[in-house]
TIDREN-140407 format. One line per field, with one value per residue: residue number from 1; residue in one letter; chain; z, x, y of N, C-alpha, C, O, CB in turn. Coordinates in nm, 3 decimals. Glycine has a CB too. Layout:
residues N
num	(NUM/...)
residu	(A/...)
chaine	(A/...)
n.zz	(Z/...)
n.xx	(X/...)
n.yy	(Y/...)
ca.zz	(Z/...)
ca.xx	(X/...)
ca.yy	(Y/...)
c.zz	(Z/...)
c.xx	(X/...)
c.yy	(Y/...)
o.zz	(Z/...)
o.xx	(X/...)
o.yy	(Y/...)
cb.zz	(Z/...)
cb.xx	(X/...)
cb.yy	(Y/...)
//
This chain:
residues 75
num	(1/2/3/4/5/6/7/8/9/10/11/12/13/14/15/16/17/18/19/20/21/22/23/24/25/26/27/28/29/30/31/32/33/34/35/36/37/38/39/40/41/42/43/44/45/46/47/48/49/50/51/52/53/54/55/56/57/58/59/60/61/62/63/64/65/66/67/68/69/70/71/72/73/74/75)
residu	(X/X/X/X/X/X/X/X/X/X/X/X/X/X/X/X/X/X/X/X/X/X/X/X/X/X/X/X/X/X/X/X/X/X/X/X/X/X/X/X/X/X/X/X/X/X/X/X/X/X/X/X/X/X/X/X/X/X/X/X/X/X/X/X/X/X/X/X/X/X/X/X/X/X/X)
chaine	(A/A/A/A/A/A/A/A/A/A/A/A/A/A/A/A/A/A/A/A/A/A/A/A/A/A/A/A/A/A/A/A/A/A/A/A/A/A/A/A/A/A/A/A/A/A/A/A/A/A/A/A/A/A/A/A/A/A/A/A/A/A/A/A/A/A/A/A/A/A/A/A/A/A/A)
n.zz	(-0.568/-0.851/-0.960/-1.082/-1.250/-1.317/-1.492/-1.703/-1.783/-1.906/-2.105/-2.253/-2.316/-2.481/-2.692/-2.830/-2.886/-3.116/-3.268/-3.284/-3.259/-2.922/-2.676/-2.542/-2.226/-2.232/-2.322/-2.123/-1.865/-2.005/-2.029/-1.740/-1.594/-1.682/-1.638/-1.353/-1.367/-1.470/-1.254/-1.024/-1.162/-1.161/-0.868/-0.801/-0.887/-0.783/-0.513/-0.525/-0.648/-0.433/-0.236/-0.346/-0.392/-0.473/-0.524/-0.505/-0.629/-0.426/-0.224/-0.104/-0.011/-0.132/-0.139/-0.412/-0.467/-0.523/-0.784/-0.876/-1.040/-1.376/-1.565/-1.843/-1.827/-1.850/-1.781)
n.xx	(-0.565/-0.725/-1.009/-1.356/-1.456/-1.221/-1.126/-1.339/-1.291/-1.024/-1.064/-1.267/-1.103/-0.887/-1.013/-1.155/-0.919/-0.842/-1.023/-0.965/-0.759/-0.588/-0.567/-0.320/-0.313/-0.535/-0.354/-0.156/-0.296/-0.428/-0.154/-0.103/-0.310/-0.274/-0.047/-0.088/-0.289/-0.130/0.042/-0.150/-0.271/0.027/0.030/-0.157/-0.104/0.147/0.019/-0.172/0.052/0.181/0.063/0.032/0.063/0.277/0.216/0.410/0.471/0.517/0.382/0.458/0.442/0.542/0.576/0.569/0.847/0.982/1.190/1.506/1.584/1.739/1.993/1.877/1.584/1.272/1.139)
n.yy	(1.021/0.933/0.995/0.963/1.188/1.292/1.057/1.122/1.381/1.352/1.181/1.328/1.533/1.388/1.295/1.575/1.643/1.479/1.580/1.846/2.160/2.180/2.394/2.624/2.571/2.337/2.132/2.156/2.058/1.824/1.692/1.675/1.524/1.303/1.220/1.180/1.003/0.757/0.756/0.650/0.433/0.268/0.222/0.126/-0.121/-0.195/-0.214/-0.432/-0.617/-0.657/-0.813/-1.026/-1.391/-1.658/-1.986/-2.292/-2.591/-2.804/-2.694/-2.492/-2.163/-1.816/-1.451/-1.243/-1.098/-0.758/-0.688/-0.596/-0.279/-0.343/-0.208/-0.190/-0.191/-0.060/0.218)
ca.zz	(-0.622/-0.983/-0.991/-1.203/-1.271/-1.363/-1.622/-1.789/-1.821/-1.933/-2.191/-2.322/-2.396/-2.585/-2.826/-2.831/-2.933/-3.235/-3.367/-3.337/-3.179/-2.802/-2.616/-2.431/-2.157/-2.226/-2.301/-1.960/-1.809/-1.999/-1.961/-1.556/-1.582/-1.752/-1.521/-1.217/-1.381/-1.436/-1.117/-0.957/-1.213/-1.106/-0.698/-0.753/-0.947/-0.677/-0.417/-0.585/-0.663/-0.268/-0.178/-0.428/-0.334/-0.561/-0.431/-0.586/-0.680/-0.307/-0.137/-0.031/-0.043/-0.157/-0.155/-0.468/-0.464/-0.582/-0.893/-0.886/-1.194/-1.439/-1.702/-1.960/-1.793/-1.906/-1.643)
ca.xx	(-0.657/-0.779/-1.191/-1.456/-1.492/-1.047/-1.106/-1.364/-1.177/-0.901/-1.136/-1.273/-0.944/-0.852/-1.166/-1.081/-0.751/-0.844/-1.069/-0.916/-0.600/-0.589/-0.526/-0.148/-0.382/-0.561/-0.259/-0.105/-0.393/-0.394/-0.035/-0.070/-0.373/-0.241/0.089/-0.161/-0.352/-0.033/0.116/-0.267/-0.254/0.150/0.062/-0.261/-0.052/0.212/-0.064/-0.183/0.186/0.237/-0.018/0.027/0.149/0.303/0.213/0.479/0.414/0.550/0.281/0.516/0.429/0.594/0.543/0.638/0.971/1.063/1.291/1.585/1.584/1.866/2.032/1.789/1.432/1.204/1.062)
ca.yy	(0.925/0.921/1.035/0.933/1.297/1.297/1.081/1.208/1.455/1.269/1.133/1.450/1.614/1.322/1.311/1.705/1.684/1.408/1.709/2.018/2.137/2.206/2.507/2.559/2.553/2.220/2.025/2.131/2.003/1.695/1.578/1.673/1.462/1.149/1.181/1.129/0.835/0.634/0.727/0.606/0.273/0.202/0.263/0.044/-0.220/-0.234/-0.256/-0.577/-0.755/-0.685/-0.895/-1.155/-1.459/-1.777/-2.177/-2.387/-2.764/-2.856/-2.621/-2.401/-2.021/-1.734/-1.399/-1.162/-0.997/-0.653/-0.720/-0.492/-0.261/-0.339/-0.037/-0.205/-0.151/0.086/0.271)
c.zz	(-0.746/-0.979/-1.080/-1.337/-1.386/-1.525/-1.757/-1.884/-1.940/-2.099/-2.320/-2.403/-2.502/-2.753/-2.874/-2.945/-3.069/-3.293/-3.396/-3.239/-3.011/-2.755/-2.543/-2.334/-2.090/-2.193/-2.195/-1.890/-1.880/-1.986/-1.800/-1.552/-1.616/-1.660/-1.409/-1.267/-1.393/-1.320/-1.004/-1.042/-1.156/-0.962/-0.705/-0.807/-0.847/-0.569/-0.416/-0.614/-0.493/-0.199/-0.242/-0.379/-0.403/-0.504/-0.550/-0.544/-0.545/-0.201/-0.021/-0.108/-0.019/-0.206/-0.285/-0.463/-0.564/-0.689/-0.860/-1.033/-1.215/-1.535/-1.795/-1.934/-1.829/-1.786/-1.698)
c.xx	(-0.723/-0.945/-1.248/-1.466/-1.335/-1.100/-1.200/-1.318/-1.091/-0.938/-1.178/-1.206/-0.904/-0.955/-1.146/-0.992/-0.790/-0.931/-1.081/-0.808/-0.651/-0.497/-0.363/-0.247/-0.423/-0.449/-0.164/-0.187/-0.419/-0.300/-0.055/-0.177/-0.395/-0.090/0.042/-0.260/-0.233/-0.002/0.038/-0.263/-0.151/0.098/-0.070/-0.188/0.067/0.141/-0.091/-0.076/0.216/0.164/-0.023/0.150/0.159/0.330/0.290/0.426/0.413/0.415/0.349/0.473/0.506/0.597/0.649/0.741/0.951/1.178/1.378/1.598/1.775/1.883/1.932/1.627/1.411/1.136/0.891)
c.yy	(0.985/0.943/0.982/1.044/1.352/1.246/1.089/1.304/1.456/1.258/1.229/1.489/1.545/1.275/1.510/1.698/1.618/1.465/1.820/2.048/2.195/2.321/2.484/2.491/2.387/2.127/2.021/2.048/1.846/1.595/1.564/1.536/1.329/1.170/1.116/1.028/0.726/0.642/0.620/0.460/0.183/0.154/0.116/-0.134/-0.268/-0.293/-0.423/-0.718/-0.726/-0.771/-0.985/-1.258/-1.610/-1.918/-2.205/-2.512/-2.810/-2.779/-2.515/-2.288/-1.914/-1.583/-1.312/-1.082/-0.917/-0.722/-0.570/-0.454/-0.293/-0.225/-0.068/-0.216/-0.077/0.091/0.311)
o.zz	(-0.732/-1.024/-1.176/-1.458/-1.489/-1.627/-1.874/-2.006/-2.037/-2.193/-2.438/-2.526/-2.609/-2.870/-2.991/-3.061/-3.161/-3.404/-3.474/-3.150/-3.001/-2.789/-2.507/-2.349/-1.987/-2.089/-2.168/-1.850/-1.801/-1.955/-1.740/-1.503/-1.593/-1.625/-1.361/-1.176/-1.332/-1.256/-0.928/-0.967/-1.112/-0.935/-0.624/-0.760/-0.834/-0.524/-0.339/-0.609/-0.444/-0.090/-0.196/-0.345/-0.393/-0.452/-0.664/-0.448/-0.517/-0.103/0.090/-0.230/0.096/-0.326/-0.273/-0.451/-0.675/-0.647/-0.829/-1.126/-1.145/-1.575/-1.845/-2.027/-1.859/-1.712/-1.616)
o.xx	(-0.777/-0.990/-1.179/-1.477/-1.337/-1.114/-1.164/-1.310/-1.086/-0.873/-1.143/-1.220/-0.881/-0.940/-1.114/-0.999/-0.774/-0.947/-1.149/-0.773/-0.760/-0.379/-0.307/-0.270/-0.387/-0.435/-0.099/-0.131/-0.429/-0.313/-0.028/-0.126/-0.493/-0.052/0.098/-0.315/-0.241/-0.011/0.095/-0.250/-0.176/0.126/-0.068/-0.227/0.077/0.175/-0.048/-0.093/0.295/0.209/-0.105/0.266/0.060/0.435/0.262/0.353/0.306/0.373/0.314/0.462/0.547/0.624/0.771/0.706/0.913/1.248/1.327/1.615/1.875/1.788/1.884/1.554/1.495/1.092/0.809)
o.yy	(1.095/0.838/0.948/1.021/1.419/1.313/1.073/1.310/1.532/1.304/1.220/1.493/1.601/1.240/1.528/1.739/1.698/1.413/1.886/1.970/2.252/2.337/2.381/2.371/2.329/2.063/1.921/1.946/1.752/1.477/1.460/1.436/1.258/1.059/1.018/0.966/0.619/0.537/0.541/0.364/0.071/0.037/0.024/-0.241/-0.390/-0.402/-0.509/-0.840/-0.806/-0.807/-1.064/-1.236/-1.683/-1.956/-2.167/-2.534/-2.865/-2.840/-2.477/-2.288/-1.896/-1.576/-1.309/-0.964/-0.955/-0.814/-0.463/-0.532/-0.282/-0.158/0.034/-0.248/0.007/0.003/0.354)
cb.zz	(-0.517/-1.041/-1.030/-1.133/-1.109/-1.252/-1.637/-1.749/-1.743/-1.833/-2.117/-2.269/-2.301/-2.503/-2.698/-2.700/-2.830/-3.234/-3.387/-3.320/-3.271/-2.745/-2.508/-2.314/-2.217/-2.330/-2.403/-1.869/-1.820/-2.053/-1.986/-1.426/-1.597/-1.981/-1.452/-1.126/-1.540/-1.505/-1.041/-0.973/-1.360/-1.099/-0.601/-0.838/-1.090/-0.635/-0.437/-0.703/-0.811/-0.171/-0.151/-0.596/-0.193/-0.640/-0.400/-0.574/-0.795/-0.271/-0.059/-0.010/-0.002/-0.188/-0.045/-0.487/-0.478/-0.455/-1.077/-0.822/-1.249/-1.508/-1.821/-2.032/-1.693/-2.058/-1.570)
cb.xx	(-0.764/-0.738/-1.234/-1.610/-1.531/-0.901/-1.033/-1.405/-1.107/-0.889/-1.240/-1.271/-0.793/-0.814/-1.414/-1.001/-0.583/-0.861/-1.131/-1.055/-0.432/-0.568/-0.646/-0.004/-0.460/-0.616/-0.191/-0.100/-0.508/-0.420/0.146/-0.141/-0.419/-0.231/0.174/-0.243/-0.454/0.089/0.133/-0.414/-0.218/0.288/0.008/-0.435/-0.013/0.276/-0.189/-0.220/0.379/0.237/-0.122/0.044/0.115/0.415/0.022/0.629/0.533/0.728/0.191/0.661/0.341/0.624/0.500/0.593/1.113/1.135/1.212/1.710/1.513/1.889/2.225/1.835/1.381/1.098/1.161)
cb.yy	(0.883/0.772/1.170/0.927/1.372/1.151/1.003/1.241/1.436/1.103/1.087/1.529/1.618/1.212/1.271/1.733/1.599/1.277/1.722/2.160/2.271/2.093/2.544/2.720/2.623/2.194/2.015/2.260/2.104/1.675/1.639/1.862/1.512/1.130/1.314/1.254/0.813/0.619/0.880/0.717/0.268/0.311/0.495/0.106/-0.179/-0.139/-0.176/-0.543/-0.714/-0.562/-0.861/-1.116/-1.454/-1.745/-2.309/-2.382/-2.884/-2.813/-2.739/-2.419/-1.986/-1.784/-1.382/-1.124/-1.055/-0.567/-0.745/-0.520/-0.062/-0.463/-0.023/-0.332/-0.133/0.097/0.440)
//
């Protein structure tokens, strides 16, 4: 789970970085730390299309399918 405290963080580094260069250090610490906010955005964004559910005109309901990726998705 993503913190208040994360992206601060997150935040920091990136105001940082747009005024002076960043340590090896830092920028380990900020890619790891922007890998684990998308992964925490994707997981919360799945959460949400799993529970979503589409009324057609007839009043029939239907819950969201999984799309199968094709060769031309971006992941």
């Amino acid at each position: 789970m993503i913190t208040p405290e994360k992206i601060d963080r997150i935040n920091f580094l990136a105001r940082k970085a747009r005024e002076q260069e960043l340590t090896e250090e830092e920028k380990i610490e900020q890619k790891a730390l922007r890998a684990e906010y998308v992964a925490a955005f994707r997981k919360s964004l799945e959460n949400t299309l799993d529970n979503t559910v589409i009324q057609r005109p007839d009043g029939t309901r239907e819950k969201v399918k999984k799309r199968k990726k094709s060769s031309g998705d971006v992941q």
